[in-house]
N, C-alpha and C positions, 0 to 999 in steps of 0.2 A: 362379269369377272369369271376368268376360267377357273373350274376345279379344280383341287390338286389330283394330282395321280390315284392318292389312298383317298381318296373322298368322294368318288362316283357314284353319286343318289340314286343311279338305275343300281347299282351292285350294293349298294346297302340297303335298298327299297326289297329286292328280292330276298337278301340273305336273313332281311326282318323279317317277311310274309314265312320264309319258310322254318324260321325258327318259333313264329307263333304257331307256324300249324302244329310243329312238335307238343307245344304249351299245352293248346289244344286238346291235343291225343294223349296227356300226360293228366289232364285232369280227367276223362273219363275210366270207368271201371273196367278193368279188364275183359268184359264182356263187348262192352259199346264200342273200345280201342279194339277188338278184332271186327266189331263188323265196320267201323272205319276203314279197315286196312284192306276187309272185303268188296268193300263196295268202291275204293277209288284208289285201291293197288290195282296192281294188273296184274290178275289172273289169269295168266294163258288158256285154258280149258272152254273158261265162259266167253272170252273176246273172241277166241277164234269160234266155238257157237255163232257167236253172232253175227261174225262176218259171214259164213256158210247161211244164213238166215236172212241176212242186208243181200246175199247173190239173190235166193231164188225168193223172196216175194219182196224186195223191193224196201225202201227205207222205212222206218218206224221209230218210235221215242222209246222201244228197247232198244233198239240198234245203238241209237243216236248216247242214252244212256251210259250200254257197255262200252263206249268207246271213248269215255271221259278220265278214266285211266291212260291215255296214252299224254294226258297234261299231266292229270290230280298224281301220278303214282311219283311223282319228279319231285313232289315238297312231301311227300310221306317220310318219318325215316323211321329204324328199328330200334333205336337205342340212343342216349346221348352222343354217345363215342363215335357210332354211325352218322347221328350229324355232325360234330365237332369238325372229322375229318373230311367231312366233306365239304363244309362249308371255306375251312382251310385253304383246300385248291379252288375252289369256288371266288375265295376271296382273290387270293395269284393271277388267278388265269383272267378271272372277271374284269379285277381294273385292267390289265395290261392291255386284255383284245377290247374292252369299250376303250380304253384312250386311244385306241388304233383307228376303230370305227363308229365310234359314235352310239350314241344310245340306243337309237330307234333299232340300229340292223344288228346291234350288240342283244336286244333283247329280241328279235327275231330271228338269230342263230341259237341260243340257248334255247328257246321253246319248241324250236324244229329237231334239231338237234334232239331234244328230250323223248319228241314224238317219233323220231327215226330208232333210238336206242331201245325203247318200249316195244316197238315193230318187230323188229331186229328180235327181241329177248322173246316174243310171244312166240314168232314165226320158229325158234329152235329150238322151244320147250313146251311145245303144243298140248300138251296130257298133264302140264300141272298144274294142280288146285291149290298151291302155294302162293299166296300175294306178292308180289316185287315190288318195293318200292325204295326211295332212294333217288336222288340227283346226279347220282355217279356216271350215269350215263351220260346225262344230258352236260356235265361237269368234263367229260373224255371228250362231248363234241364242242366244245369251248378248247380242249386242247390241240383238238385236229384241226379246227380253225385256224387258232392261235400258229400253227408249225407252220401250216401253207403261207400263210401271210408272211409269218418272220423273213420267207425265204424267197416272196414276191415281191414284196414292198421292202421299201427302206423303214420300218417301222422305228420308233420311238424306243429309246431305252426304259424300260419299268422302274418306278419307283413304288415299290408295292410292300406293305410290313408284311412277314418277318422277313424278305430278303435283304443283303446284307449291303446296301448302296445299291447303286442306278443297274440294272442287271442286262443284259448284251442280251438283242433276241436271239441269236441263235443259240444262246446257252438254255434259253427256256422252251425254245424248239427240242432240242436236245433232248430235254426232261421230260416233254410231251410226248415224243419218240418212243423214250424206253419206258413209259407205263406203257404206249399200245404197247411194245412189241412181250411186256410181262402178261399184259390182257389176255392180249393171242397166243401166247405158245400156251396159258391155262385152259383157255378155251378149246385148240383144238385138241390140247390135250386132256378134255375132258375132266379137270381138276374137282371133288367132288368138296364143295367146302359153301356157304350161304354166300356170296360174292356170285352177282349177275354178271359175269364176264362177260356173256355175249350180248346184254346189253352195253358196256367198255365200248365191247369192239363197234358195234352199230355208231353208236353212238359218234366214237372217236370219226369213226372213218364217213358219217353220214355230216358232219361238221367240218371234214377236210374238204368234198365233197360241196358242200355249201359256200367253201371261202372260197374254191376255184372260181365258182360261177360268180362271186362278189367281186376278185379281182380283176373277171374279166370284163364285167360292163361299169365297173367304176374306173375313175383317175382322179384318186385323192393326189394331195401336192406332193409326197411322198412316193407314189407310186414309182417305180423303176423305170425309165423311157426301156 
């Protein structure tokens, strides 16, 4: 039996994992919840260490270690409200691009996606010892997916809560459009506020990026001749 739209087990499967990890980091003491955030947030300072480290003597289980943030930092978040809202668009964007694509390559854009926005965020803030963590990134690269497809494919109309009936993809293109383009004019304008913009911007644009190359070696029934 097919799924319905609002009921995708990969998109409730995830949006559970990362609201336990919150549970999680909400039971331990204020001491334990920052060396959590330290040790599988992404610290720009220590990861890029350790890539300058992984160049000149070669791989090692620090390496291998510091580089476990470029998943773990994707289900960390800083606050209730910082999950609520994330997981929000998380929910939108999640069923629309899985009922587009399907599970498997719905959950292997999201965890690339995550791992390109982390990149991204360490590579333009190399000197801070401040942890990042958050789905937002990897939640932007769900929406730059989601924009190239709407506008390649004949894709499916969303039926996704709280939108308001079956929703048109390129109105949800649309919406995905102008968070990047709010991402980007903060980023390069250097907005000084806790928002990882330039992980947004990776993220969004390392997700668009991902659906080109999906749309060009797939042909679901949908696909545009």
């Amino acid at each position: 039996m097919k799924i319905p739209h609002f009921h995708r087990l990969e998109v409730v499967g995830v949006l559970v994992l990362t609201a336990a990890v919150w549970g999680y980091d909400q039971s331990l003491g204020p001491a334990d919840s920052l060396l959590l955030s330290e040790r599988f947030g992404a610290v720009p300072v220590r990861m890029v260490a350790a890539w300058h480290a992984l160049r000149e003597h070669g791989w090692s289980w620090d390496a291998a270690e510091a580089a476990l943030p470029l998943v773990t930092a994707n289900f960390l978040h800083a606050s209730f409200m910082h999950l609520a809202m994330n997981m929000l668009m998380f929910w939108i964007f999640g069923n629309a691009l899985s009922e587009a694509v399907g599970r498997m390559v719905f959950l292997a854009l999201y965890l690339l996606a995550g791992v390109i926005a982390v990149t991204v965020y360490v590579r333009t803030n190399p000197t801070s010892e401040i942890p990042m963590v958050g789905a937002s990134g990897a939640i932007a690269g769900l929406e730059g997916a989601y924009f190239v497809l709407a506008y390649r494919w004949e894709l499916p109309h969303a039926h996704v809560w709280p939108l308001d009936g079956p929703v048109a993809p390129w109105r949800l293109g649309v919406v995905a459009l102008i968070g990047f383009f709010l991402d980007t004019r903060a980023f390069f304008g250097r907005v000084t506020d806790s928002t990882a913009y330039g992980a947004h911007v990776g993220g969004f644009l390392g997700g668009a990026l991902l659906a080109m190359l999906v749309a060009t070696v797939w042909r679901p029934e949908f696909r545009r001749r």
